[in-house]
C-alpha positions as CSV (number, residue, x, y, z in Angstrom):
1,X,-9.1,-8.0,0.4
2,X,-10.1,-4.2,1.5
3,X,-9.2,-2.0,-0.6
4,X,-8.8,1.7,0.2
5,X,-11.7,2.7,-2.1
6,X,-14.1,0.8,0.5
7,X,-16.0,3.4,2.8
8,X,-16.7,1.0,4.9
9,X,-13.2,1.4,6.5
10,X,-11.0,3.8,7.6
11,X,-7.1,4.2,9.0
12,X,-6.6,3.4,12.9
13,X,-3.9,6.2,13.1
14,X,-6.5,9.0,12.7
15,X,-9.1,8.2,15.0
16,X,-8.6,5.0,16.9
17,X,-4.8,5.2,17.5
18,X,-5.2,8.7,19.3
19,X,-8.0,8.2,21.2
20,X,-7.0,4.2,22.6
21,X,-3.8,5.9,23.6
22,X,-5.5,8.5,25.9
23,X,-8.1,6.1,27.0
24,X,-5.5,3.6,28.4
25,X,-3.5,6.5,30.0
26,X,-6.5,7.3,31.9
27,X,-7.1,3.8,33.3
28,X,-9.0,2.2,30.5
29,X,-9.0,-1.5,29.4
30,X,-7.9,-0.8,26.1
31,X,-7.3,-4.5,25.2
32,X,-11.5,-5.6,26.5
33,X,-12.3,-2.7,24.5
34,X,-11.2,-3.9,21.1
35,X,-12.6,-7.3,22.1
36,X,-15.7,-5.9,22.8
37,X,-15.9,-3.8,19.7
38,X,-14.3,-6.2,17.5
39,X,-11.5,-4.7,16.8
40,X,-7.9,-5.8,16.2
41,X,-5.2,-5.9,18.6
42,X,-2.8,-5.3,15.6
43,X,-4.9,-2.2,14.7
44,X,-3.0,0.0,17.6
45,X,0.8,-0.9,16.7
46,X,0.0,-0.3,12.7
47,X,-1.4,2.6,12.1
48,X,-1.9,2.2,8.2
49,X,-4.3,-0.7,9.2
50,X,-7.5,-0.2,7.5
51,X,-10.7,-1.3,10.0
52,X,-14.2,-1.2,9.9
53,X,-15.5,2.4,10.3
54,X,-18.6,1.3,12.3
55,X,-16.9,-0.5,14.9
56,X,-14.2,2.0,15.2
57,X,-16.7,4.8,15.9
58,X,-18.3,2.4,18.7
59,X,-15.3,1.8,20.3
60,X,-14.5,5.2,20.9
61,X,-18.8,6.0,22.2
62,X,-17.5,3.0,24.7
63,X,-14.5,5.0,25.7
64,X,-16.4,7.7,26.5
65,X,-18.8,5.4,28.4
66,X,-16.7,3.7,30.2
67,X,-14.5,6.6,31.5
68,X,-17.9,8.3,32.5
69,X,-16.7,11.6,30.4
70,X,-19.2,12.7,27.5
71,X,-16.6,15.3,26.1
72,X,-13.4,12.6,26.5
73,X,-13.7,12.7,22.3
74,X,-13.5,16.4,22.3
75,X,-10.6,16.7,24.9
76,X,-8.5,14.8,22.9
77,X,-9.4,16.6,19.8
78,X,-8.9,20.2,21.3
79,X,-5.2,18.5,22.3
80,X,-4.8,17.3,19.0
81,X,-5.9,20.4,17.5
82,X,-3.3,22.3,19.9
83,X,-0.6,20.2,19.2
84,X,-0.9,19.4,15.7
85,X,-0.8,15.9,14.0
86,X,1.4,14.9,11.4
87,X,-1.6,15.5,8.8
88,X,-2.5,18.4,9.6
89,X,1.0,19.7,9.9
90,X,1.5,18.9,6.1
91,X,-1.4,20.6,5.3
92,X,-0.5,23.7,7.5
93,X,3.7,23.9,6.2
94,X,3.3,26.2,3.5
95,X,-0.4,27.6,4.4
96,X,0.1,31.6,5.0
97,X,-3.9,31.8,5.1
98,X,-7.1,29.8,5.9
99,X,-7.9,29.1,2.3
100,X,-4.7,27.6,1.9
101,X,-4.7,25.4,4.8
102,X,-8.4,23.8,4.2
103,X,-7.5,23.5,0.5
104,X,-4.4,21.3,1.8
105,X,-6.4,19.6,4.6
106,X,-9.0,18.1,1.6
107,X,-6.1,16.9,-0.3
108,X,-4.3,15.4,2.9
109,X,-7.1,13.5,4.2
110,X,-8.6,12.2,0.7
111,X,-5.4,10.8,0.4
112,X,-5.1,9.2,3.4
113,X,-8.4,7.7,4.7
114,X,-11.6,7.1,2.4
115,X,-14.6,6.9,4.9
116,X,-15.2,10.6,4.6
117,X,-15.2,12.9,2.2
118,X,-14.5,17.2,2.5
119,X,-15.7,19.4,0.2
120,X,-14.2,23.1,0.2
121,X,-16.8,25.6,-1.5
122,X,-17.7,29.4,-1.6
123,X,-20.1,32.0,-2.3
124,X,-20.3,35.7,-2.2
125,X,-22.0,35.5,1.1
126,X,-20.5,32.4,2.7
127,X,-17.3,30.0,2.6
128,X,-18.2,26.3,3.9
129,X,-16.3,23.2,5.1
130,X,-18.2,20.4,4.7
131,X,-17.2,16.7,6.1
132,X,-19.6,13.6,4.8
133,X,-18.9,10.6,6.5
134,X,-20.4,6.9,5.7
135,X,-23.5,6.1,7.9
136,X,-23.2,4.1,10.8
137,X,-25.5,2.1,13.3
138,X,-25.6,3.7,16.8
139,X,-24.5,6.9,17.9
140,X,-22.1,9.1,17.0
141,X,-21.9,11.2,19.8
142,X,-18.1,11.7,20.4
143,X,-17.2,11.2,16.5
144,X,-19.7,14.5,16.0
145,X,-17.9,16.0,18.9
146,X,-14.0,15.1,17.5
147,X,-14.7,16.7,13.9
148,X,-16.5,20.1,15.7
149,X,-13.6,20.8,18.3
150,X,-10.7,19.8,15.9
151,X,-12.0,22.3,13.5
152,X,-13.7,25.5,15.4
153,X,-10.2,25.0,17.9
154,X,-7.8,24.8,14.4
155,X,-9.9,28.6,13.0
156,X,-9.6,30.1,16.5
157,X,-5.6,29.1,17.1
158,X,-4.8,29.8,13.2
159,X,-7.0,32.9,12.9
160,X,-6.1,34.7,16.0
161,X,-8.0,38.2,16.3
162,X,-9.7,37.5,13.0
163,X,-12.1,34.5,14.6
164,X,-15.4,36.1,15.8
165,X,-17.4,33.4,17.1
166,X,-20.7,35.2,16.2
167,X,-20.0,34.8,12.4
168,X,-19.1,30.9,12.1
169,X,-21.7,28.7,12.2
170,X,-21.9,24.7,12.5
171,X,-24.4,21.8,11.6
172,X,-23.8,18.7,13.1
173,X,-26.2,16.1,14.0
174,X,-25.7,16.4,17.9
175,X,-24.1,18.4,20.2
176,X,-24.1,16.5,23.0
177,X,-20.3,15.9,23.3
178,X,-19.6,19.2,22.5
179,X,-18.3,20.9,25.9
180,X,-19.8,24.1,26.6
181,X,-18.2,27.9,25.9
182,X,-16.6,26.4,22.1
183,X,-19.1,28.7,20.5
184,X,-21.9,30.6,21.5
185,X,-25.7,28.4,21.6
186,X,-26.8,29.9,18.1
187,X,-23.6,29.3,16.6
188,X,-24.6,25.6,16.9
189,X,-27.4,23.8,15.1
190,X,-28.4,20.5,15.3
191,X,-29.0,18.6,11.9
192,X,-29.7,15.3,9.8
193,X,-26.2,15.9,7.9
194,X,-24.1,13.0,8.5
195,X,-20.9,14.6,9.5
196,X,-20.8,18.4,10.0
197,X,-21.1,21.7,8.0
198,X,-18.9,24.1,8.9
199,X,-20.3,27.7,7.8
200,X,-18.2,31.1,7.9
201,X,-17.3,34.3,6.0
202,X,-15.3,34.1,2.8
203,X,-13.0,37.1,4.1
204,X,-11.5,34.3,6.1
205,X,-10.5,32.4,3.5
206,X,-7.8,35.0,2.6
207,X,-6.8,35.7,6.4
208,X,-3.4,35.1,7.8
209,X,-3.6,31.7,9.3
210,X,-0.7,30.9,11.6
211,X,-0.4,27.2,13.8
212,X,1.9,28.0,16.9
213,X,3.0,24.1,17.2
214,X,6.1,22.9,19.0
215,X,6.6,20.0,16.4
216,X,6.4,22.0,13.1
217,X,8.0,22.5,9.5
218,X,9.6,18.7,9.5
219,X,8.3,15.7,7.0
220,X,8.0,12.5,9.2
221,X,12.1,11.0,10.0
222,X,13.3,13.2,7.8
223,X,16.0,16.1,8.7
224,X,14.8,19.6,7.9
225,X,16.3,22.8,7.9
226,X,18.9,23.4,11.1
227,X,17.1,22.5,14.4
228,X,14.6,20.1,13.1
229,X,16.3,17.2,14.1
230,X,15.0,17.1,18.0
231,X,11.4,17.7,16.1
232,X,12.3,14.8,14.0
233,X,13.5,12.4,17.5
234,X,10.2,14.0,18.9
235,X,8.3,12.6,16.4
236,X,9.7,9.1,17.1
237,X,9.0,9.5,21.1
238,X,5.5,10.3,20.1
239,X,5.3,7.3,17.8
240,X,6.6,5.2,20.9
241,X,4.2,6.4,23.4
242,X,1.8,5.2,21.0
243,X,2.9,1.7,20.2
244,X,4.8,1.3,23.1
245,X,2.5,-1.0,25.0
246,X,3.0,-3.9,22.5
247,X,6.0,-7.0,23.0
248,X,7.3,-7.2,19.5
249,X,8.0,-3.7,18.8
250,X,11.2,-4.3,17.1
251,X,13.1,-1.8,15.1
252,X,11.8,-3.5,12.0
253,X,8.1,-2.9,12.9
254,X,8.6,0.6,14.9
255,X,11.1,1.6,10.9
256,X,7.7,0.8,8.8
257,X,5.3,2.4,11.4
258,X,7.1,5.4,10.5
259,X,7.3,4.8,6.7
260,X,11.2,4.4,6.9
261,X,14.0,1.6,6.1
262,X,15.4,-0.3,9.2
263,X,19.0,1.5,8.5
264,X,17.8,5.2,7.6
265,X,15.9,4.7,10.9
266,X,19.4,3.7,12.5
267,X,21.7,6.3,10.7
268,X,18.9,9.2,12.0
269,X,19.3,8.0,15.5
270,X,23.3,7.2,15.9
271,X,23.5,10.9,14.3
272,X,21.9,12.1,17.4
273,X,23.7,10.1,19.7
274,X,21.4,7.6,20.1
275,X,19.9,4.2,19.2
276,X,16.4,2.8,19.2
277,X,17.0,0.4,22.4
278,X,18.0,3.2,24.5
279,X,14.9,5.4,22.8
280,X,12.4,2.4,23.7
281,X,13.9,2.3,27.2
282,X,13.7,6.1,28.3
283,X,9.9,6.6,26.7
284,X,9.4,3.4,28.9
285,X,10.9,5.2,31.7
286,X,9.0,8.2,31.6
287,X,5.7,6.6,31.3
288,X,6.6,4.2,34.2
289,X,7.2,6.7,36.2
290,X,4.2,9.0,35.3
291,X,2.1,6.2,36.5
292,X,3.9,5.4,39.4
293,X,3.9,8.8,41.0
294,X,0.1,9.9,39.5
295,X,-1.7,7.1,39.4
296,X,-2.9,4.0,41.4
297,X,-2.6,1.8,38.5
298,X,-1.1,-1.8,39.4
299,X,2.4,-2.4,38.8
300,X,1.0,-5.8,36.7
301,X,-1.0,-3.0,34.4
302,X,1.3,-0.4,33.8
303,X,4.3,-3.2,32.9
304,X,2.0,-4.8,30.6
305,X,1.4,-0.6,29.2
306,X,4.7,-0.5,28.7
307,X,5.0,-3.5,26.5
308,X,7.2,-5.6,29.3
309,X,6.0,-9.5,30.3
310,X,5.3,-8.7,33.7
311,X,5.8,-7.2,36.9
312,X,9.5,-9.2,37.4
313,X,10.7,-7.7,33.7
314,X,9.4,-4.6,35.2
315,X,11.1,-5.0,38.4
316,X,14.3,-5.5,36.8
317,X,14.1,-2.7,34.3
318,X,12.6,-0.6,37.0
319,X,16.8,-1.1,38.6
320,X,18.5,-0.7,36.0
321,X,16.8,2.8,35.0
322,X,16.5,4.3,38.6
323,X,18.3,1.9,41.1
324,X,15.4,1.1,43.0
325,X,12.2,-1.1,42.7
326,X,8.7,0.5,41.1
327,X,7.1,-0.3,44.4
328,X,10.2,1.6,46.0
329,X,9.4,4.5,43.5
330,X,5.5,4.6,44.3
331,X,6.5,5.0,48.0
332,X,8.7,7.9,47.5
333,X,6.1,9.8,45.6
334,X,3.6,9.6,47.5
335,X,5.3,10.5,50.7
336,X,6.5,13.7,48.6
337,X,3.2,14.7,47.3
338,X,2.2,14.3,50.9
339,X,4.7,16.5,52.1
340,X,4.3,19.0,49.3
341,X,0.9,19.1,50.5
342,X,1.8,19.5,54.3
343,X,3.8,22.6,53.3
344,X,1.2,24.1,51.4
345,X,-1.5,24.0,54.2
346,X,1.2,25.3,56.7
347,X,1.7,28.5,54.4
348,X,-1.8,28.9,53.8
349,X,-2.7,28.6,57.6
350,X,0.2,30.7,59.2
351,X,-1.9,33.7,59.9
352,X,0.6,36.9,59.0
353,X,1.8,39.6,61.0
354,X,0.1,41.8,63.1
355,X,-0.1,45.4,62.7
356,X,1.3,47.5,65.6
357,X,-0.8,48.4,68.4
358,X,-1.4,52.0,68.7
């Protein structure tokens, strides 16, 4: 049995979850990938699933790969870092400075996966953050990349005016997925570390940190102070989006993906008016139509995305949502981005009026 002690795996709902969910939305074969990578299907609709480390960090260098994007890794983790994730939001609820919030982020992630470890020291000179990770075969090009952006984005957003990025330094053994303009060339060094180092002044340690994130202050399905509870039905669309591409995402599954009994799940959502069927069929809505009207994605792909049997369940969701057929939909789009685009030349092209004559 693995056991969480084993640094040989690590929690899906960290790194794999995340990254899967953007590589699909992007045209991706998330389904081959796993295959190829030996990887579980199961892995993307439970995120406390523990899987090998080594395979998870190739499957996310053949995302990369296969999108043809060297910084996809850090894109996602400059988003994630933006936006917050659940973890890091419990580490950053009752952080009022830096110190505060990397003391809670060790504690956060120790508890939560076990294939890397933080340490959190200081000198007089120097404060550093430093993640080990468990040795892998192969590279680790966007896995260097995710734990660089995540953090130097997380310092600049929570620091504000403090950040200078000529006094924070970072060892990491390549920067080749890093995007260029994070930080300036010397503030990045190349090393045999396996993970990263970050290095910066201890001043910052007692800085006022502050996380501007639209889903904030609320533990997961639970109700907060007043006005937490859209946070808290956020939370669940998120959670959807996620898992949403899989058949037997019942309410029992979908109640311990988010750590919660079947009927608190229920009570949460009748509270707000709502239940989880009608939940499941507007996030399945919204994606549809995303990737009807922004993408070329078959309808046969984008049903099975949306965790439907085909393109004739589609079809017949499609009608009872909107009233007309995805196809129908598609049609309508384009010919509107068409004629948005027809406007916008005929602006652009009308040459003004003329002065005058004298």
């Amino acid at each position: 049995m693995r056991k969480k002690s084993d640094p040989k795996f690590t929690r899906s709902m960290f790194t794999l979850i995340p990254l899967a969910t953007e590589f699909g939305r992007r045209g991706g074969n998330t389904k081959a990938l796993l295959a190829r990578n030996r990887l579980p299907l199961e892995a993307l609709t439970n995120p406390a699933m523990l899987i090998d480390a080594a395979a998870c960090y190739a499957a996310i260098e053949d995302m990369a790969e296969s999108l043809g994007d060297r910084y996809f890794a850090a894109r996602v983790a400059e988003e994630a870092a933006r936006k917050g994730t659940p973890s890091l939001r419990t580490a950053a609820r009752h952080a009022k400075t830096l110190g505060e919030f990397l003391s809670r982020v060790v504690i956060e992630v120790a508890a939560q996966v076990n294939n890397i470890r933080y340490v959190l020291s200081t000198t007089a000179e120097s404060a550093v953050l430093q993640v080990n990770r468990i040795k892998v075969p192969g590279p680790t090009t966007q896995v260097d990349a995710i734990g660089v952006v995540l953090y130097v984005t997380l310092f600049k957003l929570g620091l504000g005016s403090t950040f200078d990025p000529n006094r924070i330094f970072v060892n990491v053994p390549t920067t080749a997925g890093i995007p260029k303009g994070l930080l300036p060339k010397q503030a990045l060094r190349t090393s045999k570390i396996n993970g990263l180092r970050i290095t910066f002044p201890p001043q910052w340690l007692w800085a006022p940190f502050a996380l501007d994130w639209d889903m904030a202050e609320t533990p997961r399905g639970e109700f907060g102070p007043a006005g937490a509870a859209e946070a808290t039905l956020s939370y669940f669309r998120n959670v959807l989006k996620v898992n949403i591409g899989h058949h037997d995402l019942t309410l029992n599954r979908f109640a311990a993906i988010c750590g919660l009994h079947p009927r608190h799940l229920q009570r949460i959502l009748v509270t707000q008016g709502t239940c989880y069927r009608q939940m499941k069929d507007e996030v399945r809505r919204s994606i549809t139509e995303d990737l009807l009207a922004n993408s070329s994605i078959p309808i046969a792909q984008i049903a099975q995305r949306v965790g439907l049997s085909g393109p004739c369940a589609l079809d017949r969701a499609f009608k009872q949502w909107t009233g007309i057929t995805p196809t129908s939909f598609r049609v309508k789009s384009t010919q509107k981005a068409k004629d948005r685009n027809t406007v916008s030349s005929a602006s652009t092209s009308t040459p003004g009026p003329r002065p005058p004559s004298v």
